[in-house]
Biopython code that builds the backbone (N, CA, C, O; Angstrom):
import numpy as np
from Bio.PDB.StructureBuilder import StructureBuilder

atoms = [
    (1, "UNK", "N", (0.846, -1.171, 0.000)),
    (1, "UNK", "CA", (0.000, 0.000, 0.000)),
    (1, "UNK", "C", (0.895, 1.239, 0.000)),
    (1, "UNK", "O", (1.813, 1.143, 0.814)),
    (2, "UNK", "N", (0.869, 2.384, -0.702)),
    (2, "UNK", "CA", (1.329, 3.254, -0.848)),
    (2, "UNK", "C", (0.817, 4.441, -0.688)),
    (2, "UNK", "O", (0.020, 4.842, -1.537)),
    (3, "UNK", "N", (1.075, 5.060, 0.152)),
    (3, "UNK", "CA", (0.580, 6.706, 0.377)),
    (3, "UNK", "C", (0.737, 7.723, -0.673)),
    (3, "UNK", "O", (1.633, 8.563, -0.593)),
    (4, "UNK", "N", (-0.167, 7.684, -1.739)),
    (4, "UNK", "CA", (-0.540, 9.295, -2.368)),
    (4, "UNK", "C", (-0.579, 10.397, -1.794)),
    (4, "UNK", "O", (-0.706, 10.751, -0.622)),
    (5, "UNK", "N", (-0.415, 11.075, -3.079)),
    (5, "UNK", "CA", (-0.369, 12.693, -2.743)),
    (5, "UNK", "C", (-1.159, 13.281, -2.080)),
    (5, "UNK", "O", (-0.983, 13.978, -1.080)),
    (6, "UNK", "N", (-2.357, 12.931, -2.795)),
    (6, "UNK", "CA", (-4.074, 13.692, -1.692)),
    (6, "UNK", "C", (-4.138, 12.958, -0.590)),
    (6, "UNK", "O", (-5.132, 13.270, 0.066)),
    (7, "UNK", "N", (-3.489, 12.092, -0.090)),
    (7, "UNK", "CA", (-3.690, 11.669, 1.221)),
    (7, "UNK", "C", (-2.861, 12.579, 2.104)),
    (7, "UNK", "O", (-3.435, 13.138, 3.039)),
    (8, "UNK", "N", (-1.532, 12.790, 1.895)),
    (8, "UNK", "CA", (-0.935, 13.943, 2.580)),
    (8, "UNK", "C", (-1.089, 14.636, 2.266)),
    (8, "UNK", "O", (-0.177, 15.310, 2.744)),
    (9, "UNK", "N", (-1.786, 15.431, 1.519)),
    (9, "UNK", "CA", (-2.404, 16.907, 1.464)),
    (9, "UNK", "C", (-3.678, 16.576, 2.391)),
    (9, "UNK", "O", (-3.882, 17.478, 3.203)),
    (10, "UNK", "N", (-4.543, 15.553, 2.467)),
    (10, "UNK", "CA", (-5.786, 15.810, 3.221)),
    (10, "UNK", "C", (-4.871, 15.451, 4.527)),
    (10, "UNK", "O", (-4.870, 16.392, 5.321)),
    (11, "UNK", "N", (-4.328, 14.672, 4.826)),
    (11, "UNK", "CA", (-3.853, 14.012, 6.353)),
    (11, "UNK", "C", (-2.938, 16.125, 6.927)),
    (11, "UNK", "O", (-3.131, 16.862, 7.893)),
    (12, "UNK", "N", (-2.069, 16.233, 5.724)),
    (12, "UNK", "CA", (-1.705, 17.763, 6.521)),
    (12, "UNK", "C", (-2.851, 18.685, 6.858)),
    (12, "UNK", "O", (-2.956, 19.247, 7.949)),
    (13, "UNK", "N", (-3.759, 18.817, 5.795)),
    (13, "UNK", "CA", (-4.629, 19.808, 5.988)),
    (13, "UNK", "C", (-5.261, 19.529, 7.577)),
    (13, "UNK", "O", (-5.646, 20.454, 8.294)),
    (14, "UNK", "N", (-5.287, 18.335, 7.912)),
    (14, "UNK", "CA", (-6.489, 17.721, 9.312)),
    (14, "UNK", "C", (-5.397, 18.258, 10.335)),
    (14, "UNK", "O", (-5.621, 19.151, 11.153)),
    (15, "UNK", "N", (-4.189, 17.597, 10.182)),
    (15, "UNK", "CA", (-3.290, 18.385, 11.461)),
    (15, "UNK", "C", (-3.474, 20.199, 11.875)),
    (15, "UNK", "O", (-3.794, 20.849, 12.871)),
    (16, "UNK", "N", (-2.972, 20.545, 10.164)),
    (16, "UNK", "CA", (-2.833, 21.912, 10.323)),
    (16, "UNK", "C", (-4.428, 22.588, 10.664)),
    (16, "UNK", "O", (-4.571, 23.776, 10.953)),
    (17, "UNK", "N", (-5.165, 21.956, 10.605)),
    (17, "UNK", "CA", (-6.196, 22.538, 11.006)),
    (17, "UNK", "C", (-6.550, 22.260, 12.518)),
    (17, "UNK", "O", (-7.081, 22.988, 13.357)),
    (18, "UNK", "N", (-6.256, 21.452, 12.564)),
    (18, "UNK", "CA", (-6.292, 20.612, 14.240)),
    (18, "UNK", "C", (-5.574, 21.365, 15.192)),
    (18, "UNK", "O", (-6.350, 21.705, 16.085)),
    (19, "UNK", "N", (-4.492, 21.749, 15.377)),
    (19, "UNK", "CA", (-3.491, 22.173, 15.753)),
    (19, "UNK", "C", (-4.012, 23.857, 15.295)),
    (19, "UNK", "O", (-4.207, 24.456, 16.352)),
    (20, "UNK", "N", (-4.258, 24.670, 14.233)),
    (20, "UNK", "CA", (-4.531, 26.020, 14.355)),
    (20, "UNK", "C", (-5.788, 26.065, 15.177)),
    (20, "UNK", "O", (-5.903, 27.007, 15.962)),
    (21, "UNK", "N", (-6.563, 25.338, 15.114)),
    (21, "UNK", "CA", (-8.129, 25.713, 16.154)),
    (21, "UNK", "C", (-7.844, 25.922, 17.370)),
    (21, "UNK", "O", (-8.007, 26.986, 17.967)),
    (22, "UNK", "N", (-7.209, 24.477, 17.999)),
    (22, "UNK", "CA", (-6.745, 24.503, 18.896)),
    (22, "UNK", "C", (-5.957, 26.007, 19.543)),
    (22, "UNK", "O", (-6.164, 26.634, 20.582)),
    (23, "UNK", "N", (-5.061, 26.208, 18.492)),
    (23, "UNK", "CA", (-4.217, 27.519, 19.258)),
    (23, "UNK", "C", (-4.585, 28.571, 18.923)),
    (23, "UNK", "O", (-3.939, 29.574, 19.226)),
    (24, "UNK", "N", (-5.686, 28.631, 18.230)),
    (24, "UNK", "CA", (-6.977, 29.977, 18.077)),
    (24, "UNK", "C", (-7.662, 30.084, 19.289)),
    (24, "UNK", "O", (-7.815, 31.128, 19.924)),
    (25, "UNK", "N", (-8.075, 28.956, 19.596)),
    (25, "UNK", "CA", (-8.899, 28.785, 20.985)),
    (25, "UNK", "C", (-8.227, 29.215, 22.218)),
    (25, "UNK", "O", (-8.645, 29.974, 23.093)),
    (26, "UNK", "N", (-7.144, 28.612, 22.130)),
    (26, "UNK", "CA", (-6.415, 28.688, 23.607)),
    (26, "UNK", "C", (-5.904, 30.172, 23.509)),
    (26, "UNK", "O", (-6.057, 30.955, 24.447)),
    (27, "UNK", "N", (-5.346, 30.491, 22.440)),
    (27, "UNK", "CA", (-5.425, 32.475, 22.652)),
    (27, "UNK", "C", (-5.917, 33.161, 22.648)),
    (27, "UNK", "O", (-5.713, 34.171, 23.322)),
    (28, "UNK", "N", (-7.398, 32.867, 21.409)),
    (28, "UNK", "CA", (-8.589, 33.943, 22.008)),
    (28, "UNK", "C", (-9.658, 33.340, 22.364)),
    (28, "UNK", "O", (-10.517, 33.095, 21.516)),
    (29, "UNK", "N", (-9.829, 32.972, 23.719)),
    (29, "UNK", "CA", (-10.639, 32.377, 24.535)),
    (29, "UNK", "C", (-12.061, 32.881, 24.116)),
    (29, "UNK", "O", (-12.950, 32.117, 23.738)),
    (30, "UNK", "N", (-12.183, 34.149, 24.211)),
    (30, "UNK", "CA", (-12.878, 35.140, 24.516)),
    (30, "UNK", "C", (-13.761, 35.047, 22.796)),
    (30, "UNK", "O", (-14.859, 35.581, 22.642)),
    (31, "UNK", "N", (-13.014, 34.263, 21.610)),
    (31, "UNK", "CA", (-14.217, 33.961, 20.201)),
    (31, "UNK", "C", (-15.105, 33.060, 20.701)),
    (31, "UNK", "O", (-15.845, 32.600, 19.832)),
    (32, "UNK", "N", (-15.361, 32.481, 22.257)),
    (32, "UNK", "CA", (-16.296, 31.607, 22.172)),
    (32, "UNK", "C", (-16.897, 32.266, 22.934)),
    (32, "UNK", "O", (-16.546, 32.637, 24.054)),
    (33, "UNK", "N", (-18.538, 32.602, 21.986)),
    (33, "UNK", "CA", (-19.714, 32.905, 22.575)),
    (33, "UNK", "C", (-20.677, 31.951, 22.741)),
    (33, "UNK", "O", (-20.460, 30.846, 22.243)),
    (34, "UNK", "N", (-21.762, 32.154, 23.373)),
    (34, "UNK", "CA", (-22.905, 31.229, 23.980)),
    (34, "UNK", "C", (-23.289, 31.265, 22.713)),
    (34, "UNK", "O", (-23.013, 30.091, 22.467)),
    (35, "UNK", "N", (-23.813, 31.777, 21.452)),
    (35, "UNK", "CA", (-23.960, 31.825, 20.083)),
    (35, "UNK", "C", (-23.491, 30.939, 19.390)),
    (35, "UNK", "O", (-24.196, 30.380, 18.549)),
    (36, "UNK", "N", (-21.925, 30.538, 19.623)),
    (36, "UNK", "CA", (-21.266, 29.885, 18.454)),
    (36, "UNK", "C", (-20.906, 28.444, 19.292)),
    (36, "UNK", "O", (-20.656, 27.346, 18.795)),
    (37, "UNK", "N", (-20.956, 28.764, 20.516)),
    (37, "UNK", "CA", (-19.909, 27.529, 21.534)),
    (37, "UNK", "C", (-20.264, 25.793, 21.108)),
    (37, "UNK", "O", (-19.417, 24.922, 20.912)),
    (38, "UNK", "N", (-21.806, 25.634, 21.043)),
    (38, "UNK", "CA", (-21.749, 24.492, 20.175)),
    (38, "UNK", "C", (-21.409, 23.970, 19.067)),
    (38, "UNK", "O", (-21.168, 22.786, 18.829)),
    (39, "UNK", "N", (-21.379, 25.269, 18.067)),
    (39, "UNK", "CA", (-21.111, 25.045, 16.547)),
    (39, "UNK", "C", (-19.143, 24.386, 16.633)),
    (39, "UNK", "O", (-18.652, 23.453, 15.998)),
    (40, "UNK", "N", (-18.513, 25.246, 17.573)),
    (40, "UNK", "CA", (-17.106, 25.362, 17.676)),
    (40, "UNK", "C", (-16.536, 24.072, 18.306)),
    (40, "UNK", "O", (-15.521, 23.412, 18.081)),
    (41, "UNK", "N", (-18.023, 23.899, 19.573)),
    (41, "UNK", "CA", (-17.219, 22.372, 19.929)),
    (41, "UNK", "C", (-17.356, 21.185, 19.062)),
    (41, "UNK", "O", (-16.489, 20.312, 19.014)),
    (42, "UNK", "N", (-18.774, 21.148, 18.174)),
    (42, "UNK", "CA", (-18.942, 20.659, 17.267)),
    (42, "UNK", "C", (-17.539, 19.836, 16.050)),
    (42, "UNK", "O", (-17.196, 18.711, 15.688)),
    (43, "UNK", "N", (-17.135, 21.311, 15.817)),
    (43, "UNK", "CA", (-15.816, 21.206, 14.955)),
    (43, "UNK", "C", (-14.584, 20.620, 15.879)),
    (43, "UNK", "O", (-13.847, 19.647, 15.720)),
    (44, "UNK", "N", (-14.630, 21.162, 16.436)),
    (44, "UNK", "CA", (-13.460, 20.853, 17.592)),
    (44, "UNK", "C", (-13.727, 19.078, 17.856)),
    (44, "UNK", "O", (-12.793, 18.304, 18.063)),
    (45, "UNK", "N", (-14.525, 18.847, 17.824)),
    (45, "UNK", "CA", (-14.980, 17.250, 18.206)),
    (45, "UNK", "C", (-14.336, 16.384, 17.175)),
    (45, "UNK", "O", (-13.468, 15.530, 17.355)),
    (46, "UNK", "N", (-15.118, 16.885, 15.664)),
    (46, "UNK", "CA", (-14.878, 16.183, 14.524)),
    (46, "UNK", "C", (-13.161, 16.298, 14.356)),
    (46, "UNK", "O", (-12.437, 15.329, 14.132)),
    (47, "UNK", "N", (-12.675, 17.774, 14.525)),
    (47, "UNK", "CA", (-11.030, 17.580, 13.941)),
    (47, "UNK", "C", (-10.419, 16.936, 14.824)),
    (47, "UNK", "O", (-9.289, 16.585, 14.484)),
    (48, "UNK", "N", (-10.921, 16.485, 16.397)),
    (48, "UNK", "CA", (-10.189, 15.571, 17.267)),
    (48, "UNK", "C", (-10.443, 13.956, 16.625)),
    (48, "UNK", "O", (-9.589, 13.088, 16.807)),
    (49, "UNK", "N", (-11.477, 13.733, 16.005)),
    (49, "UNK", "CA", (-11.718, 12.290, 15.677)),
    (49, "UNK", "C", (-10.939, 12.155, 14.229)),
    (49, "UNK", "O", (-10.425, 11.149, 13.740)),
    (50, "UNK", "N", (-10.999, 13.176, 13.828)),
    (50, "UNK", "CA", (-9.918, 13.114, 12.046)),
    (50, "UNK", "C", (-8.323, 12.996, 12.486)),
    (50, "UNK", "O", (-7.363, 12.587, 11.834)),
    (51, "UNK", "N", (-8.398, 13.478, 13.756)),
    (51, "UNK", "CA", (-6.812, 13.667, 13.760)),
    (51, "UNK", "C", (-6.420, 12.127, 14.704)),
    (51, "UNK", "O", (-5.252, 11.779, 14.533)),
    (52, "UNK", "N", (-7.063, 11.408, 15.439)),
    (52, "UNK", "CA", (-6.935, 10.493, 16.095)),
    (52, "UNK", "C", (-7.125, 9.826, 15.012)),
    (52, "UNK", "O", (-5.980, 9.380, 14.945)),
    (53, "UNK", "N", (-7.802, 9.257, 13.819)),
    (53, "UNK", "CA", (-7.469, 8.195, 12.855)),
    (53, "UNK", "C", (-7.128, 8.386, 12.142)),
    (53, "UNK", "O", (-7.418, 7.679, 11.176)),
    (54, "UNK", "N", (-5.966, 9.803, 11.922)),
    (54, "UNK", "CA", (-4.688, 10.260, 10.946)),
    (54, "UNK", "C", (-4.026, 9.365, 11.711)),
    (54, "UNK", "O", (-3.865, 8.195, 11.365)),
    (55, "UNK", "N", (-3.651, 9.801, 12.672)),
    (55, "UNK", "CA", (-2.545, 9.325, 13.847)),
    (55, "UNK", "C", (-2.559, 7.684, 13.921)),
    (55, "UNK", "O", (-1.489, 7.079, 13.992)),
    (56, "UNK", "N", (-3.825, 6.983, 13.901)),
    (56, "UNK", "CA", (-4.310, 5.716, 13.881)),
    (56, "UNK", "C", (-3.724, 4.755, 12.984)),
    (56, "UNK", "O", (-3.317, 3.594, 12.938)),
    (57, "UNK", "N", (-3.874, 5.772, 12.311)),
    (57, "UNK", "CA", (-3.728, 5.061, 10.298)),
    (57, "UNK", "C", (-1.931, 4.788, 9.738)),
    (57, "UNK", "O", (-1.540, 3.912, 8.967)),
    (58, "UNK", "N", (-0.976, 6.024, 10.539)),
    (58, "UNK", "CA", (0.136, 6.255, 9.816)),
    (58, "UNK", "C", (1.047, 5.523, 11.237)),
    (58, "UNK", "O", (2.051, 4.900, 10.894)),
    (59, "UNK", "N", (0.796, 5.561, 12.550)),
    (59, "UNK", "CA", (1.137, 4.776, 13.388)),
    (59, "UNK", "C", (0.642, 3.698, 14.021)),
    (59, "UNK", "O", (1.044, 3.063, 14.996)),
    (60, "UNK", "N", (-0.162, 3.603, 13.414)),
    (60, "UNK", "CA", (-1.004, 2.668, 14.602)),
    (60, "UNK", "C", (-0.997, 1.070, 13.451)),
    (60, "UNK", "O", (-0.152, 0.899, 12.571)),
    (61, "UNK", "N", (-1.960, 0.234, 13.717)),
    (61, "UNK", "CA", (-2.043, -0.813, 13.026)),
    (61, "UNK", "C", (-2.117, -0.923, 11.805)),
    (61, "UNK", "O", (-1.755, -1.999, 11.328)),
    (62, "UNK", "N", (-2.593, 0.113, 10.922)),
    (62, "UNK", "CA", (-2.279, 0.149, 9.452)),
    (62, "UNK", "C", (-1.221, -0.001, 8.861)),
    (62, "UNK", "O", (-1.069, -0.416, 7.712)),
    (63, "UNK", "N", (0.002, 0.505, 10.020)),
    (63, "UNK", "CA", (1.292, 1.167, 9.549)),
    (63, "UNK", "C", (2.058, -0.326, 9.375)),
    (63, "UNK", "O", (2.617, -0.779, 8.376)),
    (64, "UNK", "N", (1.851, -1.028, 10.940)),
    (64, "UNK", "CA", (2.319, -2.113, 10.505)),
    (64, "UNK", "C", (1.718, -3.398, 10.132)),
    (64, "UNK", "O", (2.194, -4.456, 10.542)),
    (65, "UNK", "N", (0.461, -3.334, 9.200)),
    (65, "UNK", "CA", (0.131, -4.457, 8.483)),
    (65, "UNK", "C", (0.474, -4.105, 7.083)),
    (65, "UNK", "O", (0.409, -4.939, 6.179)),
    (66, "UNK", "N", (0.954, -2.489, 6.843)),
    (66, "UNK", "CA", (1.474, -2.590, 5.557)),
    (66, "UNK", "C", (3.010, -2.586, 5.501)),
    (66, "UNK", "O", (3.543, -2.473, 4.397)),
    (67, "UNK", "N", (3.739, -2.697, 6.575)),
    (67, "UNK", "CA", (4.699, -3.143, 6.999)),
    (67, "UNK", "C", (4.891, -4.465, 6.481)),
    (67, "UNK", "O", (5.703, -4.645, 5.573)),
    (68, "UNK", "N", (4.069, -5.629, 7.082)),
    (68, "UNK", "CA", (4.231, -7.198, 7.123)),
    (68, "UNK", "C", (3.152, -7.488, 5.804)),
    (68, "UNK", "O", (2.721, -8.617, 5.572)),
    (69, "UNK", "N", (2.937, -6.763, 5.313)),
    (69, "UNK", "CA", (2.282, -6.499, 3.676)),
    (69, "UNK", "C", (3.462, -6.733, 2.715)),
    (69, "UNK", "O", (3.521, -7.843, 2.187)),
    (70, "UNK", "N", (4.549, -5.686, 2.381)),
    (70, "UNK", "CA", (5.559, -5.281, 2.292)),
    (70, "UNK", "C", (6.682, -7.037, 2.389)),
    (70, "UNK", "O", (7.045, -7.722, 1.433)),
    (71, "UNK", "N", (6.874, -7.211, 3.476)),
    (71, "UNK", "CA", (7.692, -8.409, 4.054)),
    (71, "UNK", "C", (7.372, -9.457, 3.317)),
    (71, "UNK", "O", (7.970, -10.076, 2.436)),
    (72, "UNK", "N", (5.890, -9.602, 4.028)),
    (72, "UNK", "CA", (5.414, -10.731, 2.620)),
    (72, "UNK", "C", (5.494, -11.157, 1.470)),
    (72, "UNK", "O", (5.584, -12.341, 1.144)),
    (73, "UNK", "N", (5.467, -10.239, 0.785)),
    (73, "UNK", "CA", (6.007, -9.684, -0.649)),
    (73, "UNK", "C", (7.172, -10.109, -1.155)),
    (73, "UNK", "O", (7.328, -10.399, -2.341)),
    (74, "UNK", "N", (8.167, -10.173, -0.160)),
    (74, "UNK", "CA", (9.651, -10.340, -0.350)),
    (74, "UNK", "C", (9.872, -11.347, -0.268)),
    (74, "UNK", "O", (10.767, -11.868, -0.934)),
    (75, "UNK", "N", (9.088, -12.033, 0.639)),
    (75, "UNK", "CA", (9.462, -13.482, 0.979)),
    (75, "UNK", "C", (9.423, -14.765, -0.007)),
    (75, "UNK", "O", (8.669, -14.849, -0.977)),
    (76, "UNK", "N", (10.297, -15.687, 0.369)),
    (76, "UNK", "CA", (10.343, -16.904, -0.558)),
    (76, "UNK", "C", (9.229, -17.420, -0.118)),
    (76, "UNK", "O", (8.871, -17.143, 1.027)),
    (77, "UNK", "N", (8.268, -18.479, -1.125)),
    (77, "UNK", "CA", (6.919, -19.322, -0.659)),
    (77, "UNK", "C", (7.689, -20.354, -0.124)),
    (77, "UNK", "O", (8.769, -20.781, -0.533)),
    (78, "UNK", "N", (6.930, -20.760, 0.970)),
    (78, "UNK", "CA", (6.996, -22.315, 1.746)),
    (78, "UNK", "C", (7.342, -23.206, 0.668)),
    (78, "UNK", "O", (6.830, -23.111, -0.447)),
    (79, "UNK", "N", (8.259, -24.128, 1.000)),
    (79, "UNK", "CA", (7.678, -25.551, 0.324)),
    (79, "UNK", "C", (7.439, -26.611, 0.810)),
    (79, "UNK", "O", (8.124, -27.168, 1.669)),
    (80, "UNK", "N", (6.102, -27.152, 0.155)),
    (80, "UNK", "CA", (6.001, -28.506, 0.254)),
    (80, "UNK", "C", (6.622, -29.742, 0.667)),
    (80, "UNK", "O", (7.770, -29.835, 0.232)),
    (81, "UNK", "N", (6.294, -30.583, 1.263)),
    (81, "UNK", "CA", (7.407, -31.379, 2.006)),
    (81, "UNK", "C", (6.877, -32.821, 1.970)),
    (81, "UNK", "O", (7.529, -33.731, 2.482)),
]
sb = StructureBuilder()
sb.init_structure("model")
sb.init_model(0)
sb.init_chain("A")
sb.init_seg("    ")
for serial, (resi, resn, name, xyz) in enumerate(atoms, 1):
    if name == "N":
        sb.init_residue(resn, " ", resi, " ")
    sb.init_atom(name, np.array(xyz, "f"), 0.0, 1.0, " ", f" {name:<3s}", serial, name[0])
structure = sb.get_structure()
């Protein structure tokens, strides 16, 4: 399995967006109104669940079944006996 281009353009875009909300939030506290506060945690929810199965996907068990994907590949077949 091989990682394309639009996957790291969408996988950066989720960080860089993840990571700017975040430090939008934590500096101007004060953009969350009783008006918007659900809409914001809303988002804030979803870019925490995009960014936990970025993170999932490139470290976690994907990484190494296309690891032993890979291995497999290389390997000589069994023989018969």
């Amino acid at each position: 399995m091989s990682i394309t281009t639009s996957q790291l353009v969408i996988g950066a875009l989720i960080v860089i967006g993840f990571f700017g909300l975040l430090i939008m939030l934590l500096a101007r506290p004060e953009t969350i109104t009783e008006v918007n506060r659900e809409a914001i945690m809303l988002m804030v929810g979803a870019l925490i669940a995009a960014f936990s199965t970025l993170i999932g996907f490139f470290f976690g068990s994907s990484a190494g079944s296309s690891i032993k994907t890979k291995l497999l590949a290389k390997a000589q077949p069994a023989k018969d006996e």
